[in-house]
PASEBA-1860 file (N, C-alpha, C; in nm, 3 decimals):
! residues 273
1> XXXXXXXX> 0.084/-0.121/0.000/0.000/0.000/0.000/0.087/0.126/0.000 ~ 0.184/0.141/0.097/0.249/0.255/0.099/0.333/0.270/-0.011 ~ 0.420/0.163/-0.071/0.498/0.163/-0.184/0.438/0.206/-0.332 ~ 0.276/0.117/-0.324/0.216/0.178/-0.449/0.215/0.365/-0.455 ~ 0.192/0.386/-0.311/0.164/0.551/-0.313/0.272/0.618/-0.359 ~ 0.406/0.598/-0.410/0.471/0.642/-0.421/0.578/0.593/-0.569 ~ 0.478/0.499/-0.581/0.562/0.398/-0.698/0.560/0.514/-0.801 ~ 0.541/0.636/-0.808/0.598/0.721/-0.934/0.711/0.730/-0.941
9> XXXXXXXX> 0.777/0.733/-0.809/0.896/0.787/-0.762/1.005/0.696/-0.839 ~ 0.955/0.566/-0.856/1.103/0.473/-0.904/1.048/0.377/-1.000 ~ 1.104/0.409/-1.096/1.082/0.290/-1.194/1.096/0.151/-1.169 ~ 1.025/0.056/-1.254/1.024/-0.050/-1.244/1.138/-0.168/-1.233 ~ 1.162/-0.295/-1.191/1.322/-0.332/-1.203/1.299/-0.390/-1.311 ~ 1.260/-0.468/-1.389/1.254/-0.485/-1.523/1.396/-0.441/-1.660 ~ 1.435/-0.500/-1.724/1.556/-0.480/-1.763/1.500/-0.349/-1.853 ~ 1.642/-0.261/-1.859/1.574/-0.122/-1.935/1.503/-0.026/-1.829
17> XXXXXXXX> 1.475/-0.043/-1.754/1.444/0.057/-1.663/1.497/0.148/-1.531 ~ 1.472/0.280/-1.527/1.629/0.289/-1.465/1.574/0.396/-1.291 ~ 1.621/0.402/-1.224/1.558/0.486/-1.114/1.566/0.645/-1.084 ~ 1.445/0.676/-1.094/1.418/0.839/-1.111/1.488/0.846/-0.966 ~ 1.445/0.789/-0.824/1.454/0.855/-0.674/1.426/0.752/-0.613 ~ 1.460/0.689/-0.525/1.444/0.560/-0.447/1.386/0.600/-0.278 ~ 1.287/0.567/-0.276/1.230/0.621/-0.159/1.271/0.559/-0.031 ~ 1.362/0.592/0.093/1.470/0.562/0.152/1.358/0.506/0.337
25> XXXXXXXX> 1.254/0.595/0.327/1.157/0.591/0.444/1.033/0.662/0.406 ~ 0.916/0.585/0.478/0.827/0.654/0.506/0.755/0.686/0.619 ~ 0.679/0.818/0.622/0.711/0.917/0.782/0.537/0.888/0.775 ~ 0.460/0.847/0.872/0.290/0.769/0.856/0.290/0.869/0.985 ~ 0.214/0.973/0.989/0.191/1.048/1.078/0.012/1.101/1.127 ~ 0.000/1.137/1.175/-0.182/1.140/1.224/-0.260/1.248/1.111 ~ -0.179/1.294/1.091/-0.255/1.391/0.933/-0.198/1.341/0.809 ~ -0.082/1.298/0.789/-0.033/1.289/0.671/0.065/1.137/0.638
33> XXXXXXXX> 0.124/1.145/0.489/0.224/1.066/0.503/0.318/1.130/0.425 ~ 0.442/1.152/0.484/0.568/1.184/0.402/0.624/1.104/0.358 ~ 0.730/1.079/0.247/0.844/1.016/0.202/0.954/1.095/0.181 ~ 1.000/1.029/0.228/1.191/1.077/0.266/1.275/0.983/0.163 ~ 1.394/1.060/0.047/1.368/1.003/-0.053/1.562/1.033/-0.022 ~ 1.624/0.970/-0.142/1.772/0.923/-0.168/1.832/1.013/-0.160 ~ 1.790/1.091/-0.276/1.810/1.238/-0.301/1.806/1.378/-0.146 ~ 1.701/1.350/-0.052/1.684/1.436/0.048/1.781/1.383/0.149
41> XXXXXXXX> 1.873/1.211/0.172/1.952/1.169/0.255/2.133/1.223/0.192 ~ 2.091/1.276/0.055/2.254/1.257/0.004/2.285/1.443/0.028 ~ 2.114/1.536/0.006/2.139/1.631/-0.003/2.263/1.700/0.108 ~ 2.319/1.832/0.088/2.424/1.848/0.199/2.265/1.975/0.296 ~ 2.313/1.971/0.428/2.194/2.015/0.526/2.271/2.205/0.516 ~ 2.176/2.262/0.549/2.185/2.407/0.540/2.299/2.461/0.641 ~ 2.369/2.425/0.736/2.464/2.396/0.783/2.596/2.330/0.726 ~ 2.573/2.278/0.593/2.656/2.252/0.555/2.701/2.115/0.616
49> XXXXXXXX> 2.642/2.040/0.690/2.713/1.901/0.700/2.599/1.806/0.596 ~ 2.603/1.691/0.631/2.568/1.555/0.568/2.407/1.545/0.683 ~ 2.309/1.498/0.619/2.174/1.440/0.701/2.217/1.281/0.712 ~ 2.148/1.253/0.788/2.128/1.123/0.858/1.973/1.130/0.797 ~ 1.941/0.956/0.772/1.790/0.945/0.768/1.709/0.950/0.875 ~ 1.792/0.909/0.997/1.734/0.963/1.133/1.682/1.150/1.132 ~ 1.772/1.188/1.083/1.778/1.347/1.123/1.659/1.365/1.035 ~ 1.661/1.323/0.936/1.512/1.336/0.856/1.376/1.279/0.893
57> XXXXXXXX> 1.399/1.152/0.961/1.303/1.111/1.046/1.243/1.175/1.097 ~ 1.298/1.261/1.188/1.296/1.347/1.320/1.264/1.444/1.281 ~ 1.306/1.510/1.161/1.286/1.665/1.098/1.138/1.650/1.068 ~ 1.069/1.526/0.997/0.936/1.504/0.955/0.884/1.500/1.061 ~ 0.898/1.422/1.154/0.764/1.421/1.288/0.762/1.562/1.360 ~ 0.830/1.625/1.344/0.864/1.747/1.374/0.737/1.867/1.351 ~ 0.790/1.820/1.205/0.703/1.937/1.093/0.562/1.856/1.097 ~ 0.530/1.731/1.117/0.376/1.710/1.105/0.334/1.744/1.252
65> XXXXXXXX> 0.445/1.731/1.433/0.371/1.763/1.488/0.334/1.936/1.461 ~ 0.383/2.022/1.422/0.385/2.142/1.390/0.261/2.150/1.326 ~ 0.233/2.045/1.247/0.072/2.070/1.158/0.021/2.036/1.215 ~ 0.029/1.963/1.348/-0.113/1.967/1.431/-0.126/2.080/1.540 ~ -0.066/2.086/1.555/-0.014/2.226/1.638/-0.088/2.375/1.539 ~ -0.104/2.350/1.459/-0.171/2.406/1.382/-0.066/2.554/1.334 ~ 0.079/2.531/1.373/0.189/2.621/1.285/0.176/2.596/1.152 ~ 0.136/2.713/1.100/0.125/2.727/0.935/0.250/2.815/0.907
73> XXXXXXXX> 0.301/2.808/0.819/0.475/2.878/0.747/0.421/2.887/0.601 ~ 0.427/2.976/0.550/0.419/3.018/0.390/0.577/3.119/0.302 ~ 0.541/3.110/0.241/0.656/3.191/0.162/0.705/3.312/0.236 ~ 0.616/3.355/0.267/0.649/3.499/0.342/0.719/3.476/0.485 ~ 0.694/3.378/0.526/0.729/3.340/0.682/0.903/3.306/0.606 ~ 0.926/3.259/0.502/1.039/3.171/0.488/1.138/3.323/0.469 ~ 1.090/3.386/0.380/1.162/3.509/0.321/1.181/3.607/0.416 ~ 1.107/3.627/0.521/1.126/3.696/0.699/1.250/3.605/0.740
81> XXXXXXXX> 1.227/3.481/0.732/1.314/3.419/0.864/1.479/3.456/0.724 ~ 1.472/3.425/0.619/1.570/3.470/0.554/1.640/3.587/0.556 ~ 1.581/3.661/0.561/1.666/3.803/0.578/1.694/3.789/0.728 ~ 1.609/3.769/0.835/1.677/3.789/0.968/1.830/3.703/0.947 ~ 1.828/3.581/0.915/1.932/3.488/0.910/2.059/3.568/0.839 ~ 2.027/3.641/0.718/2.125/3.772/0.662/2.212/3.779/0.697 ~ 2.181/3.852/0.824/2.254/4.006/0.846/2.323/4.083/0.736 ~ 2.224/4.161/0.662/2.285/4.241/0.562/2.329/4.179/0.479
89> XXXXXXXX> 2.344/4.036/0.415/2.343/3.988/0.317/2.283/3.912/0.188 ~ 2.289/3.925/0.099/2.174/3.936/-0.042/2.131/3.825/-0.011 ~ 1.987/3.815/0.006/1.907/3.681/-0.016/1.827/3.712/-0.118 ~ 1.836/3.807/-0.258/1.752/3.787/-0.338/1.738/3.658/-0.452 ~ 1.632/3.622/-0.523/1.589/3.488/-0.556/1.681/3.481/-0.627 ~ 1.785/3.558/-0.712/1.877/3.518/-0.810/2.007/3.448/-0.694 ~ 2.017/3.496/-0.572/2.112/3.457/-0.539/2.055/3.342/-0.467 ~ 1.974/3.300/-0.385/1.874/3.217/-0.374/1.918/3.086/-0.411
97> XXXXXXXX> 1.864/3.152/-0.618/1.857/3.009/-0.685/1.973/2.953/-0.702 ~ 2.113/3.054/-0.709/2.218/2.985/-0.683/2.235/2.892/-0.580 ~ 2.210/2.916/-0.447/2.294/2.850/-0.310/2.187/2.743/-0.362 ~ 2.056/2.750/-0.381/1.920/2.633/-0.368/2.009/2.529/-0.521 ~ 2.062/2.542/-0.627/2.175/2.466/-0.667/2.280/2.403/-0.605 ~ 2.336/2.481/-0.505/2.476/2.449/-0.495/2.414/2.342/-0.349 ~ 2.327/2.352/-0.284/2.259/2.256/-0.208/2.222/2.123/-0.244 ~ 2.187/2.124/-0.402/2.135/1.985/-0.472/2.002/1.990/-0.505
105> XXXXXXXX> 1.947/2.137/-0.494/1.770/2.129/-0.550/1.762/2.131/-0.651 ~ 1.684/2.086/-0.750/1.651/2.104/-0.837/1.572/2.304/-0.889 ~ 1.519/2.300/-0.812/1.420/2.451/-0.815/1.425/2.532/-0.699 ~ 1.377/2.644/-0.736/1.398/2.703/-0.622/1.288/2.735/-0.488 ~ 1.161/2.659/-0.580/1.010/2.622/-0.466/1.051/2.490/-0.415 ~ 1.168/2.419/-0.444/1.208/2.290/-0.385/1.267/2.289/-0.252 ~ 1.326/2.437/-0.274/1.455/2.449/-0.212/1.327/2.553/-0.075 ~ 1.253/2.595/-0.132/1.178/2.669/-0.004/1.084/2.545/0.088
113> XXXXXXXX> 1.021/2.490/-0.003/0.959/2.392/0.033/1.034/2.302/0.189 ~ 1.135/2.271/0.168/1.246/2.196/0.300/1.226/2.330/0.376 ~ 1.269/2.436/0.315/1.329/2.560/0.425/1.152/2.544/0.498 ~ 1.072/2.578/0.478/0.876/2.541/0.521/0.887/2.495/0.598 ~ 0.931/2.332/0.567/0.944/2.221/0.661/1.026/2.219/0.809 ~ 1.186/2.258/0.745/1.263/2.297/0.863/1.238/2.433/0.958 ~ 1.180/2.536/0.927/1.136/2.615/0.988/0.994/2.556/1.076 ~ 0.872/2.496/1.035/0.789/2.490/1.132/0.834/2.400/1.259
121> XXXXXXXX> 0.936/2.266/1.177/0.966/2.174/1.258/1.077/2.227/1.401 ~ 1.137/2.338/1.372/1.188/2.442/1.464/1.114/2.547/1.578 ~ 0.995/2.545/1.504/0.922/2.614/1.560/0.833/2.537/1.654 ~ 0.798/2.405/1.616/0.744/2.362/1.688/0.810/2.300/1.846 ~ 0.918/2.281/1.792/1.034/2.241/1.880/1.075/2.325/2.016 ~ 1.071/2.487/1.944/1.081/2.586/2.021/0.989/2.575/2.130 ~ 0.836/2.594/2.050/0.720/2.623/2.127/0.700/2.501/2.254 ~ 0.757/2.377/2.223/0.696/2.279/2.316/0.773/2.252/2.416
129> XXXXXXXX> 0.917/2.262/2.339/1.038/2.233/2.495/1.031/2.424/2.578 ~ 1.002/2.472/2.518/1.028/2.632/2.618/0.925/2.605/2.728 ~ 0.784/2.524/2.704/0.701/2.510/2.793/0.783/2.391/2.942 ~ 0.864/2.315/2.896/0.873/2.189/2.969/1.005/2.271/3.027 ~ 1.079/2.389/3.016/1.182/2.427/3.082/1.107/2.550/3.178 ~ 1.002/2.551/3.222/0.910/2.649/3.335/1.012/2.607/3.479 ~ 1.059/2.704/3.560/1.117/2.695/3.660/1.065/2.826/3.776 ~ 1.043/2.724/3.861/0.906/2.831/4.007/1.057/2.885/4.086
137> XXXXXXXX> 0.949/2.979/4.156/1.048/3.016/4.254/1.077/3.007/4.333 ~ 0.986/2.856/4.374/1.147/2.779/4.509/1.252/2.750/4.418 ~ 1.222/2.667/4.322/1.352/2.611/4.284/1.463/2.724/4.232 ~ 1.457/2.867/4.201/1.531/2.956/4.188/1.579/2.997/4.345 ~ 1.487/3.014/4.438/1.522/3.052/4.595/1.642/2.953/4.629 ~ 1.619/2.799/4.608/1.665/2.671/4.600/1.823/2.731/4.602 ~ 1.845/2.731/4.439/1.984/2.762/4.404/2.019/2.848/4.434 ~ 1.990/2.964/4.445/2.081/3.039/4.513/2.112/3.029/4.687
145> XXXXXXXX> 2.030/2.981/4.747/2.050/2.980/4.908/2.173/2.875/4.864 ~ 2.189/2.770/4.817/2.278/2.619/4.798/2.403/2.724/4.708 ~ 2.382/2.813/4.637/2.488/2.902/4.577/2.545/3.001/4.594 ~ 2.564/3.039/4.714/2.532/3.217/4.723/2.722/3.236/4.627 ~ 2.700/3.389/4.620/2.765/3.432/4.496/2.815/3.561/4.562 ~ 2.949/3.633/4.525/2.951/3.704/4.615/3.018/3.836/4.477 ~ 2.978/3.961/4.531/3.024/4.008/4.417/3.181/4.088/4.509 ~ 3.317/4.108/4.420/3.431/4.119/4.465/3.451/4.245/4.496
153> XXXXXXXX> 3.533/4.294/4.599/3.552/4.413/4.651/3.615/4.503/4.545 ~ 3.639/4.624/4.556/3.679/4.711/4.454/3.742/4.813/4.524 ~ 3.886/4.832/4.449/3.937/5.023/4.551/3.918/5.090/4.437 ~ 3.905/5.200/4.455/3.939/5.287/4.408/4.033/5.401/4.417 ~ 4.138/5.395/4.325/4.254/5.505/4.328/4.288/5.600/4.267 ~ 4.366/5.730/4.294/4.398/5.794/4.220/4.543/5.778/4.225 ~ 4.634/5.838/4.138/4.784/5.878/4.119/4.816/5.974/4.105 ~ 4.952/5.980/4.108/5.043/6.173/4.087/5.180/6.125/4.120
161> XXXXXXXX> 5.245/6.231/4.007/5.337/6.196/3.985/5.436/6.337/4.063 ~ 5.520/6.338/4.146/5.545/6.452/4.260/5.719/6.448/4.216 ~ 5.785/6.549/4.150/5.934/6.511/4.154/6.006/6.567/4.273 ~ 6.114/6.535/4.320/6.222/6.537/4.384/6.213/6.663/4.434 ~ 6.211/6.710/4.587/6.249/6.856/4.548/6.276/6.873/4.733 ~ 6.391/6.896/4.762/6.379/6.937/4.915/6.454/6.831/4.991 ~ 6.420/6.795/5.102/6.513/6.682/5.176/6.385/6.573/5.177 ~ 6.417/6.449/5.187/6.352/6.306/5.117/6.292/6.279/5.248
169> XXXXXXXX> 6.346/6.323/5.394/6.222/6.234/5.487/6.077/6.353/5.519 ~ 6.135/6.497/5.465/6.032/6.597/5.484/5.934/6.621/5.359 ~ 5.976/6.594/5.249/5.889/6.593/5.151/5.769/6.446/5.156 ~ 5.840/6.370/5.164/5.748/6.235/5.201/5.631/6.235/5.296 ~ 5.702/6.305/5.410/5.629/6.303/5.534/5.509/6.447/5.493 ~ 5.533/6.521/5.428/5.462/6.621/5.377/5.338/6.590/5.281 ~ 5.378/6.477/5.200/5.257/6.421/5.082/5.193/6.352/5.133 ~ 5.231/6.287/5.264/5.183/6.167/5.279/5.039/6.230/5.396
177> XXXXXXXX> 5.069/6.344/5.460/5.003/6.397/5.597/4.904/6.507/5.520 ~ 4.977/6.576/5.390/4.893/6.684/5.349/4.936/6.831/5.318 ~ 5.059/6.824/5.377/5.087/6.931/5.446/5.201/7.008/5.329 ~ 5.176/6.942/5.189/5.303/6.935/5.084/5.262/7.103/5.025 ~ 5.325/7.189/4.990/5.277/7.346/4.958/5.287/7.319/4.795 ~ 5.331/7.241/4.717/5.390/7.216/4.579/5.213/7.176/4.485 ~ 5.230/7.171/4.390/5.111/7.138/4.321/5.140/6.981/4.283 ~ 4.962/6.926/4.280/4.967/6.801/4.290/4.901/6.755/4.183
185> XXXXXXXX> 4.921/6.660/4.107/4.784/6.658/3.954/4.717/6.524/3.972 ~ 4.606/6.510/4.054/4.618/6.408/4.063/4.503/6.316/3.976 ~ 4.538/6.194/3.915/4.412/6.093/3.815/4.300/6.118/3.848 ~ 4.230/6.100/3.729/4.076/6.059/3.755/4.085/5.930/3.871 ~ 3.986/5.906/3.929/4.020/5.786/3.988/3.973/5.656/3.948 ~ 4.005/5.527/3.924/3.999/5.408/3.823/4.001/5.324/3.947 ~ 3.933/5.197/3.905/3.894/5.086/3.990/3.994/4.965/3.932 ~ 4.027/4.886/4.093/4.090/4.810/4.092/4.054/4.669/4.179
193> XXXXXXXX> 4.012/4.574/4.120/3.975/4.452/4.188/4.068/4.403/4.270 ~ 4.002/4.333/4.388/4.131/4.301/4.484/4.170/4.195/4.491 ~ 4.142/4.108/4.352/4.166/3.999/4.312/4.286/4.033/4.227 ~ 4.284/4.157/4.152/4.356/4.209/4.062/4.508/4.285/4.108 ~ 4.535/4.354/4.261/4.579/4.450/4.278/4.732/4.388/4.303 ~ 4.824/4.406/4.222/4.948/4.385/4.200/5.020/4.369/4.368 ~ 5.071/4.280/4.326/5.158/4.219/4.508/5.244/4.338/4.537 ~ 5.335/4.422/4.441/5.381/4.529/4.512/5.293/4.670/4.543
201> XXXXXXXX> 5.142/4.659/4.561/5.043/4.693/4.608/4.991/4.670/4.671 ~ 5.028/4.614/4.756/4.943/4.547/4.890/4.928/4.620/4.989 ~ 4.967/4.739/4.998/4.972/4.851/5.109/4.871/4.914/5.097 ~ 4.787/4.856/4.981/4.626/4.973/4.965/4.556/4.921/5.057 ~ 4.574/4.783/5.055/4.484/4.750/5.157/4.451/4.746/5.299 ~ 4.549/4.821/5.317/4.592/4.878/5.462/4.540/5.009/5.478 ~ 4.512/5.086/5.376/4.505/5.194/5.366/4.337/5.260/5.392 ~ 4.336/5.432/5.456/4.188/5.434/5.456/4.132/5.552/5.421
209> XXXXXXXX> 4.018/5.576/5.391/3.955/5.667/5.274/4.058/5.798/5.287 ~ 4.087/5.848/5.173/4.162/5.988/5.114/4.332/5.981/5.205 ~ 4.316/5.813/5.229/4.528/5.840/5.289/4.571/5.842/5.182 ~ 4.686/5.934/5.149/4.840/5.912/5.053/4.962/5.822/5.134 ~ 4.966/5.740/4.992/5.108/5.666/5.046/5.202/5.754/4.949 ~ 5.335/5.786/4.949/5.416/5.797/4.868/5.548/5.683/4.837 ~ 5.541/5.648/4.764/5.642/5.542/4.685/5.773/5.600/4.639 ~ 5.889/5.572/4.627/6.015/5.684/4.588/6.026/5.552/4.454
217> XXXXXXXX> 6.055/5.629/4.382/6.057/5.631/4.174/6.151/5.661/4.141 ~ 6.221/5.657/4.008/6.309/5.731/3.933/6.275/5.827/3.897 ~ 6.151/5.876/3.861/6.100/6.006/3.823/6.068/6.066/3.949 ~ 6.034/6.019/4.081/6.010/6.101/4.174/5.917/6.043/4.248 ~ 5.815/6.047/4.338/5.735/6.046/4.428/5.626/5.991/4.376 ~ 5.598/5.858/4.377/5.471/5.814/4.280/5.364/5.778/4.427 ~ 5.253/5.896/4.435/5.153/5.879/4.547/5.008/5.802/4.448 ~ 4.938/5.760/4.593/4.831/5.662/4.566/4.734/5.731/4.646
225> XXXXXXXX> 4.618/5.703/4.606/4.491/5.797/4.695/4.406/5.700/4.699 ~ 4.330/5.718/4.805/4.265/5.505/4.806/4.083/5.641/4.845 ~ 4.037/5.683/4.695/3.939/5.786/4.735/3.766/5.662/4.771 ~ 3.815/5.557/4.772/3.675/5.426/4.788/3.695/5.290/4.776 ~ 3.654/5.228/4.913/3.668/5.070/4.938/3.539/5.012/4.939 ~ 3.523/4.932/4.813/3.351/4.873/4.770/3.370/4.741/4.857 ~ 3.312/4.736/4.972/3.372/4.573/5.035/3.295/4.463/4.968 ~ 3.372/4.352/4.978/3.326/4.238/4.882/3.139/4.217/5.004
233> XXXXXXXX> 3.037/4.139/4.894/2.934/4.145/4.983/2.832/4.036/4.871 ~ 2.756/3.962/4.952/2.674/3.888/4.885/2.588/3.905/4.784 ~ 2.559/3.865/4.684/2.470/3.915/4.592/2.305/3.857/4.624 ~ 2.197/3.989/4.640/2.074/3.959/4.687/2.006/3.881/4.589 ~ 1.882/3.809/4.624/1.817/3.761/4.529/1.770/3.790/4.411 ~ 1.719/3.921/4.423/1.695/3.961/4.294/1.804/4.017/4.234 ~ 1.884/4.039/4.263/2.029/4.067/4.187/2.075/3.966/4.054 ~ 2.035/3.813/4.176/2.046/3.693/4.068/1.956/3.611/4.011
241> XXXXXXXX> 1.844/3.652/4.020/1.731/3.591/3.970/1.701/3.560/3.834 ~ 1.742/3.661/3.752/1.696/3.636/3.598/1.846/3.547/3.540 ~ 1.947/3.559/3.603/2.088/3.487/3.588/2.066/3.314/3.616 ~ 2.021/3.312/3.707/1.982/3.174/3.783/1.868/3.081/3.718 ~ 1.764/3.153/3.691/1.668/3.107/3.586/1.707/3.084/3.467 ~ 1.810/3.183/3.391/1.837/3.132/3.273/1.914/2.968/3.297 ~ 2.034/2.958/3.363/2.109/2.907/3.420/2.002/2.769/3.490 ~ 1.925/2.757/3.546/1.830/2.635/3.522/1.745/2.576/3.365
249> XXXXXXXX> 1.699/2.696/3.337/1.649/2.654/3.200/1.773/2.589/3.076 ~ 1.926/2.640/3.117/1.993/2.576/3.053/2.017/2.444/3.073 ~ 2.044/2.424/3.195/2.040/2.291/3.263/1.948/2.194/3.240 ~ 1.818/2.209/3.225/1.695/2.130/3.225/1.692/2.137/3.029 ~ 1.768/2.200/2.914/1.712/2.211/2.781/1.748/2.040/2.736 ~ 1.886/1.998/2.752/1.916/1.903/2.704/1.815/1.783/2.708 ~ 1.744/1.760/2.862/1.688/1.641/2.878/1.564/1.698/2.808 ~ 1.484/1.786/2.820/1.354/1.863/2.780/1.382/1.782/2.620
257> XXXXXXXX> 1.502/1.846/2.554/1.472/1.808/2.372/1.483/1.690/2.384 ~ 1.545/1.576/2.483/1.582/1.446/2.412/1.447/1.398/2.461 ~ 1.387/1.395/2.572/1.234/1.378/2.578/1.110/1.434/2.505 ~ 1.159/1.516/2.437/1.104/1.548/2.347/1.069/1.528/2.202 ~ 1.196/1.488/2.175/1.250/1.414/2.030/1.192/1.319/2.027 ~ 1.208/1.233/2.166/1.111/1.052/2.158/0.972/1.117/2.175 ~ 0.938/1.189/2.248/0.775/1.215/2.283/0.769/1.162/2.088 ~ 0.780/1.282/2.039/0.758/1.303/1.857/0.751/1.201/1.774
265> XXXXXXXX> 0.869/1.142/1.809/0.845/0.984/1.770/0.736/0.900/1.796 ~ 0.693/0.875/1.875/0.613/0.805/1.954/0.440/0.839/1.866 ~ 0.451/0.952/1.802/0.349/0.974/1.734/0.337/0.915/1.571 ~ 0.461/0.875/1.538/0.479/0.845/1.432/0.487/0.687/1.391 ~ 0.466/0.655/1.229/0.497/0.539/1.231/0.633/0.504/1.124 ~ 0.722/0.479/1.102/0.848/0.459/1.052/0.863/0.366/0.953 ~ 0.839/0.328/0.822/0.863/0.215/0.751/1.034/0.263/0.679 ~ 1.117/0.194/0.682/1.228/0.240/0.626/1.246/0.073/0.478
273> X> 1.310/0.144/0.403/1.324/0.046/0.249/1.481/0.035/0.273
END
């Protein structure tokens, strides 16, 4: 029965007769029946690798659950999702009908026709596992109480560069207290992690709001201004909430599609030749 439905597809074995397309599987689904043919297993995939007849398997139950789902895709849906895919590059039909060649289509409604298919079967995919990755907010409260996260302390410093000028324990003792009469230029002030702060810097951390240290240089007097200490401190819940949720929904996608993939199956019936 199923072979007659399709017996256009391949000529007879009879001597002298030769094969148009050899029909490789057929996809027996609750609305329809597809055939998955020699030609659609040898084609190269829009990605550029090789299909599996599995992957086509899967691509069909896909796209028929999508037709019950009642996702409809037309030309216009294909030529939207095309230009987004772009970015600024020519998808007009002349260039089109090239790549829909250099793919193995024959035409270029051949070549949209799959793109139809692979788009709803994406879509449907989207729509059903995004539902099965729903995460409440114990289980976000959950991970973070089991995670807490801490965000890292921060100084903030300025610099200036002070040359030589006078006797070395009174000028020092002068930059360092305030008391220096000379002009001072000192940085914008720039942040420094205290994960980050160089080992012959370790004296900042000793240090407390608006002290000068002075350092002796070859150029002269290199001072430090410690103008803010961000202390390291836990990050609140809602700080990490939309981080943490994504971060579960990633966690939970893998098993979601592979239970998902069989759910799809499970609707289908598989004759392979």
């Amino acid at each position: 029965m199923l072979l007659s439905s399709f017996g256009s597809l391949v000529a007879g074995n009879v001597p002298g007769d030769f094969v148009i397309d050899e029909v490789k599987a057929v996809v027996e689904g609750p609305a329809r029946i597809d055939a998955i043919l020699d030609s659609d297993v040898k084609r190269r995939s829009f990605d550029g690798t090789l299909h599996t007849l599995d992957d086509l398997v899967l691509e069909c139950a896909k796209d028929q659950r999508g037709d019950k789902l009642g996702i409809t895709i037309d030309k216009d849906d294909v030529d939207r999702y095309l230009h987004t895919m772009a970015h600024g590059q020519d998808v007009s039909r002349e260039t089109l009908a090239v790549q829909a060649k250099s793919f193995g289509y024959d035409s270029l409604d051949e070549f949209y026709e799959d793109l139809k298919r692979l788009y709803r079967a994406n879509s449907a995919t989207e729509a059903e596992v995004h539902t099965m990755l729903s995460t409440s907010e114990q289980e976000v409260r959950a991970y973070v109480n089991a995670h807490p996260q801490y965000q890292e302390g921060i100084f903030y410093l300025q610099t200036a560069l002070v040359p030589y000028d006078g006797d070395y324990d009174d000028i020092k003792q002068a930059l360092e207290d305030g008391s220096y009469n000379g002009d001072i230029i000192w940085s914008e002030p720039f942040d420094v992690l205290y994960s980050q702060l160089a080992a012959d810097k370790q004296f900042v951390r000793d240090m407390s709001i608006d002290q000068v240290k002075a350092i002796e240089t070859n150029q002269g007097w290199q001072l430090y201004r410690l103008k803010k200490d961000v202390k390291p401190r836990q990050l609140t819940f809602d700080e990490r909430r939309k981080d943490v949720i994504n971060k579960l929904r990633e966690d939970k996608f893998n098993d979601a599609l592979e239970k998902y993939n069989s759910d799809v199956l499970q609707d289908i019936i598989v004759t392979r030749f």
